[in-house]
C-alpha positions as CSV (number, residue, x, y, z in Angstrom):
1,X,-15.9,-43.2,-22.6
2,X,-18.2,-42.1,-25.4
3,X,-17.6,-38.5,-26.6
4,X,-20.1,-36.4,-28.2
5,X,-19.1,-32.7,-29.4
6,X,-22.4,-31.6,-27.2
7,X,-20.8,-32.5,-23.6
8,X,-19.1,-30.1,-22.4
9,X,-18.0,-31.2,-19.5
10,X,-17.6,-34.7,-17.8
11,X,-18.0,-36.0,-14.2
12,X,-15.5,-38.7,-13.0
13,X,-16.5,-40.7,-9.6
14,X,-14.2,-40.2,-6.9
15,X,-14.8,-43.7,-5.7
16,X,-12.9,-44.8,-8.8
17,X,-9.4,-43.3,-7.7
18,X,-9.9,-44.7,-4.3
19,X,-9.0,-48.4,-2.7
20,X,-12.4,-49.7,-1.5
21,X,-10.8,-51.2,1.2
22,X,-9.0,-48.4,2.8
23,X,-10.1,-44.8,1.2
24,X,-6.6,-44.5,0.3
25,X,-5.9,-43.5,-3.3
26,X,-5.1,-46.3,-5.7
27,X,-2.6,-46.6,-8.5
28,X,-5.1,-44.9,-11.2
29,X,-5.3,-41.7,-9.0
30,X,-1.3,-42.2,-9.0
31,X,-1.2,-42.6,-13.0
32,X,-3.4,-39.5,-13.0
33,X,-1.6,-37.3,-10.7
34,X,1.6,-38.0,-12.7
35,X,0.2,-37.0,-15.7
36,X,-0.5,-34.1,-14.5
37,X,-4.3,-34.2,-14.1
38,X,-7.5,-35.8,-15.3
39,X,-7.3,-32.8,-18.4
40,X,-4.5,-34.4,-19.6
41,X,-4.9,-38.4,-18.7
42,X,-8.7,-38.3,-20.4
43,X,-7.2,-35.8,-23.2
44,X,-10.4,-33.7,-22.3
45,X,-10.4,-30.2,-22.7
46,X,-13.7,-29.4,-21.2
47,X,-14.9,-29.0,-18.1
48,X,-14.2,-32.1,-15.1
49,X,-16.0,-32.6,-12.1
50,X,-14.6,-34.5,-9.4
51,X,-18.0,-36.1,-7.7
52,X,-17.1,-36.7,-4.1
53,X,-21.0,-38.7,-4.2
54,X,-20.0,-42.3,-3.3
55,X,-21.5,-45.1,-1.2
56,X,-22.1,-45.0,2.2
57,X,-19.8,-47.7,3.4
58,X,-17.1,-45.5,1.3
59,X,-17.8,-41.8,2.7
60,X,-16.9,-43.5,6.5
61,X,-13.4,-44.5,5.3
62,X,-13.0,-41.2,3.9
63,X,-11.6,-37.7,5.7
64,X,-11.4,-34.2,4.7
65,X,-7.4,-34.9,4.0
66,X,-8.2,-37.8,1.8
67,X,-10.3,-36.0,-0.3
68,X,-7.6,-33.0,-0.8
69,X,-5.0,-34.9,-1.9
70,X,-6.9,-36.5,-4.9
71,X,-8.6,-32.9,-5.4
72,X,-5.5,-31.7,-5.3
73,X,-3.5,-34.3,-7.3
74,X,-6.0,-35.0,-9.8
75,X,-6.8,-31.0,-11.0
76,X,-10.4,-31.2,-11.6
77,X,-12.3,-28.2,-12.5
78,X,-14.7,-28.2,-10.0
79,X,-15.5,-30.8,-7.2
80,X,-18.7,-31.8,-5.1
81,X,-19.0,-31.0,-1.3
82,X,-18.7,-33.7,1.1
83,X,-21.3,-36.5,0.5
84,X,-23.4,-38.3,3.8
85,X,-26.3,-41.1,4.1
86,X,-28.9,-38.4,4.7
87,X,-32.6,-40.6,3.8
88,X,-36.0,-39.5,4.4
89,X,-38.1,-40.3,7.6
90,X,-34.5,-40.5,9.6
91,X,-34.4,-36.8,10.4
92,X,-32.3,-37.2,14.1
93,X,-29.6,-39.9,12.0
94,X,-29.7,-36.9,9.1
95,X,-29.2,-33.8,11.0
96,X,-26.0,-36.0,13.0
97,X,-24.8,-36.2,9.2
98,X,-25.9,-32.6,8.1
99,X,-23.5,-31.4,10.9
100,X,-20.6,-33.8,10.4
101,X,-20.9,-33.2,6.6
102,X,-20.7,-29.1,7.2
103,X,-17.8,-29.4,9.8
104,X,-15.7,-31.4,6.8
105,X,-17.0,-29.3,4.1
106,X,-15.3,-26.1,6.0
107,X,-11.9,-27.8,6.4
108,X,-12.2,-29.5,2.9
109,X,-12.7,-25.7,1.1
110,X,-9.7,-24.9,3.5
111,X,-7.6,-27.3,1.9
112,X,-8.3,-26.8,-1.7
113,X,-7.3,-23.6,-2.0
114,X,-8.5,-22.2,-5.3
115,X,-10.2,-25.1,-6.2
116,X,-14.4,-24.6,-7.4
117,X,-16.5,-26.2,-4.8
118,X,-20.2,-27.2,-6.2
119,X,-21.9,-27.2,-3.1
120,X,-24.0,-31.0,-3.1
121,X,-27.1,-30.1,-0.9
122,X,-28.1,-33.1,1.6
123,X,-31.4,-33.7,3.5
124,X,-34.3,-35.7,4.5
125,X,-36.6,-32.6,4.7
126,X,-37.2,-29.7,3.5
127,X,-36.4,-27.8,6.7
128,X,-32.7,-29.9,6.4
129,X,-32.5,-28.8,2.5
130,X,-33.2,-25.4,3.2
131,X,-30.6,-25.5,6.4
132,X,-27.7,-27.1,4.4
133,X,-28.2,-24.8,1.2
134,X,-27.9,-22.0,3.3
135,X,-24.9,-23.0,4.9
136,X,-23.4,-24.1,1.7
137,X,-24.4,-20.1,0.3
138,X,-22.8,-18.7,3.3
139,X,-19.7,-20.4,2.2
140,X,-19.9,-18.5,-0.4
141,X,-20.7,-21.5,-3.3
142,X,-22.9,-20.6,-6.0
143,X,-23.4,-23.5,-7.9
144,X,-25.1,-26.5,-6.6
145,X,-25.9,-30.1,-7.2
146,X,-28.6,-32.5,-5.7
147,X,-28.9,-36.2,-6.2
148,X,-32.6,-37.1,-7.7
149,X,-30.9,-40.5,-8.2
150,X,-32.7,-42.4,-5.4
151,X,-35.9,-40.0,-5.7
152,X,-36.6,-41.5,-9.1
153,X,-34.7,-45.0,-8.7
154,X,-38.5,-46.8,-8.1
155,X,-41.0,-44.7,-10.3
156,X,-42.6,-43.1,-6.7
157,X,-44.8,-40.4,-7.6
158,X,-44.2,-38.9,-4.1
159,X,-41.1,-39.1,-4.0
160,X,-40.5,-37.3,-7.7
161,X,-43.2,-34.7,-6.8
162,X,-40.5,-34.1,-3.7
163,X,-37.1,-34.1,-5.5
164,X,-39.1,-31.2,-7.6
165,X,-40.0,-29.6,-4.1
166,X,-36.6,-29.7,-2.7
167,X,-34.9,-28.6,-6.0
168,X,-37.2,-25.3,-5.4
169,X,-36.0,-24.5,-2.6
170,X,-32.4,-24.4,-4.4
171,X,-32.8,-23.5,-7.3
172,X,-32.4,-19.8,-7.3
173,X,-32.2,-16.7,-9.6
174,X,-28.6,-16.8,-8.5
175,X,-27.0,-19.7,-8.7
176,X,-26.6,-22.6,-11.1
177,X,-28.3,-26.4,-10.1
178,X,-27.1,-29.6,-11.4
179,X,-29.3,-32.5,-11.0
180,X,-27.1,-35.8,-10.7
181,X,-28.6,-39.1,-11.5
182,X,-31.3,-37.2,-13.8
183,X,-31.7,-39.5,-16.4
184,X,-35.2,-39.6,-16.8
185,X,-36.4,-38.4,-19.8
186,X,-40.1,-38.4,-19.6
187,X,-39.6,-36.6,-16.3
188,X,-36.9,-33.8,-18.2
189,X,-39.5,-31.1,-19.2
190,X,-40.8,-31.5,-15.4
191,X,-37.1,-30.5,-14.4
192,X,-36.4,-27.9,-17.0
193,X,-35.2,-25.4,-14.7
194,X,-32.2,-27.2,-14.0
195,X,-28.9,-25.9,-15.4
196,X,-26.9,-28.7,-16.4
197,X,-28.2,-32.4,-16.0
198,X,-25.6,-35.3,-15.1
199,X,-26.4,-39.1,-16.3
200,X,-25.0,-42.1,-17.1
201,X,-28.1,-43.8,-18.0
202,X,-27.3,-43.6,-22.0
203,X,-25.0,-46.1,-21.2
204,X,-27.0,-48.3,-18.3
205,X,-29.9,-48.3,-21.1
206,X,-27.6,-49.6,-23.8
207,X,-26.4,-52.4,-21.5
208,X,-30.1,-53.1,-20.3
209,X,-30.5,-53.7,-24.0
210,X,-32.6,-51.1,-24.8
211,X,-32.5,-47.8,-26.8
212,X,-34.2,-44.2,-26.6
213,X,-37.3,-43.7,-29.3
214,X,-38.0,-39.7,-28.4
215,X,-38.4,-40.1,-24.5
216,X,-39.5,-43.7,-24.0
217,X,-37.0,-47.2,-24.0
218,X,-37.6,-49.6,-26.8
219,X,-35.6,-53.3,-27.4
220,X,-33.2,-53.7,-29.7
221,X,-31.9,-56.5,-31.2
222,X,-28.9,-55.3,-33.2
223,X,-25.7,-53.5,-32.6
224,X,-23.5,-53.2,-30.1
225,X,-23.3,-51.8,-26.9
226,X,-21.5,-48.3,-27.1
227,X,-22.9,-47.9,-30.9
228,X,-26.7,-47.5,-29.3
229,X,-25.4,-45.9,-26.3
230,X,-23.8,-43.3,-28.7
231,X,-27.8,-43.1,-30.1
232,X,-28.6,-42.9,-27.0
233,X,-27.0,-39.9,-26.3
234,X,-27.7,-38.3,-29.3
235,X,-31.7,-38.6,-28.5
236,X,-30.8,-37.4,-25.1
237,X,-29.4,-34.0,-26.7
238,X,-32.5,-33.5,-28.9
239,X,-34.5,-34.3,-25.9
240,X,-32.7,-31.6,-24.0
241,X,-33.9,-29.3,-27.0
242,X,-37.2,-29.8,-26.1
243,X,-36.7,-27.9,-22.7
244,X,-34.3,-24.9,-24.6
245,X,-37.3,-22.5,-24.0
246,X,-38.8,-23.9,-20.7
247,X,-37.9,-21.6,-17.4
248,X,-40.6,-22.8,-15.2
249,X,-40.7,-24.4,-12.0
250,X,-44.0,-25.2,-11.0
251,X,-46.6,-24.1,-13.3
252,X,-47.4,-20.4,-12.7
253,X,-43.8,-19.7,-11.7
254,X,-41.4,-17.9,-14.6
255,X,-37.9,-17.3,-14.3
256,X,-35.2,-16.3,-16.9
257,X,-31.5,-17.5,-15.5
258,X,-29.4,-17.3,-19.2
259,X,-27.8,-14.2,-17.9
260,X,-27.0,-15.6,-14.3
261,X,-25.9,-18.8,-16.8
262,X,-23.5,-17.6,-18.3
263,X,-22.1,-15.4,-15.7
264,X,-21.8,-18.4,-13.2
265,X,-19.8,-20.5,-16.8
266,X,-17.1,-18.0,-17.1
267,X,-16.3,-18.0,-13.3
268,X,-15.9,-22.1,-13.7
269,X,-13.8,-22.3,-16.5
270,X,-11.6,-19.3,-15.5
């Protein structure tokens, strides 16, 4: 894991303390748990989200019980809602989902009793987006996070144009929005109104063999892996500069959320 003095906070896949076979947890969860917590096991003082996003074949293994005792056991700061295989054009297969996933979201929050849920809205329209943040509100979350992983995974205009129209209709004067998979960084002024942004791709671009040059990828030839990722992040953070001053949405639309910021920070890290 590379650490820059600019992350404040980290977000460890659930799917990592689990046996893929069973859902069960496996003997790092157990090494974690005995420790006393992924604080002290990563030696990480900042802030630790437990991601409960996983695959799909993983999230039907998985009940509300299993995922309390690894909350539980592994002391994370925060951790996602309950995850579901909610995709676009399979609106009948996605509500089924949208109602299994707020049934076990209720007993989950019931059994992680002062634990931070970050409510992870699901949907394949924006009638399902706006149902599931709503419920997620009247459960009284405040911070949210939505996957713009698969929206940007093949370079689809359309279906960037509508990760920016669902993250509208969450995105509030409010509340605080994560965007997970958001690694793009030609598309980060675009998504400026997001709060915190949560990638990987510093790494996945080192591996690919490539490095950051301001916000486009360029081949490199020398140095290893987790040296260019490290300059990888690096760029990332002056990228992430660019956007210090940008509160738009869509153009026209102005909003100023430091206040609600920093309001929605101290209730996390109390």
């Amino acid at each position: 894991m590379i650490m820059n003095p600019n992350v404040k906070g980290i977000i460890v896949p659930i799917q990592d303390l689990i046996l893929k076979s069973t859902g069960k947890p496996n003997s790092l969860f157990y090494k974690i748990k005995n420790v006393g917590g992924l604080h002290n096991y990563l030696d990480f003082k900042g802030l630790i989200i437990l991601s409960l996003i996983m695959r799909d074949d993983l999230i039907s293994l998985m009940l509300p019980s299993d995922y309390a005792e690894i909350i539980n056991g592994a002391e994370p700061n925060c951790y996602t809602t309950i995850d579901g295989s909610t995709y676009e054009n399979q609106e009948k297969r996605s509500l089924k989902e949208l109602e299994r996933i707020s049934n076990e979201t209720l007993e989950l929050v019931r059994l992680c009793p002062g634990k931070i849920p970050i409510g992870h809205v699901k949907g394949s329209s924006s009638i399902q987006i706006k149902y599931h943040f709503s419920f997620l509100k009247n459960v009284g979350i405040k911070i949210f996070i939505f996957h713009t992983g698969d929206f940007f995974r093949n370079g689809d205009q359309n279906m960037i144009k509508k990760a920016k129209q669902y993250c509208s209709l969450i995105k509030k004067a409010d509340n605080i929005l994560i965007l997970h998979g958001m690694g793009s960084q030609n598309k980060i002024i675009e998504f400026s109104f997001a709060d915190i942004y949560c990638t990987y791709s510093h790494m996945i671009t080192a591996r690919t063999g490539q490095y950051y040059s301001g916000t486009k990828k360029k081949k490199y030839s020398i140095g290893n892996v987790e040296d260019i990722a490290s300059l990888n992040l690096n760029q990332m953070f002056k990228n992430l500069k660019i956007t210090q001053f940008q509160t738009k949405l869509f153009e026209g639309g102005r909003f100023l959320w430091e206040e609600v910021m920093q309001e929605q920070e101290l209730v996390l890290l109390k």
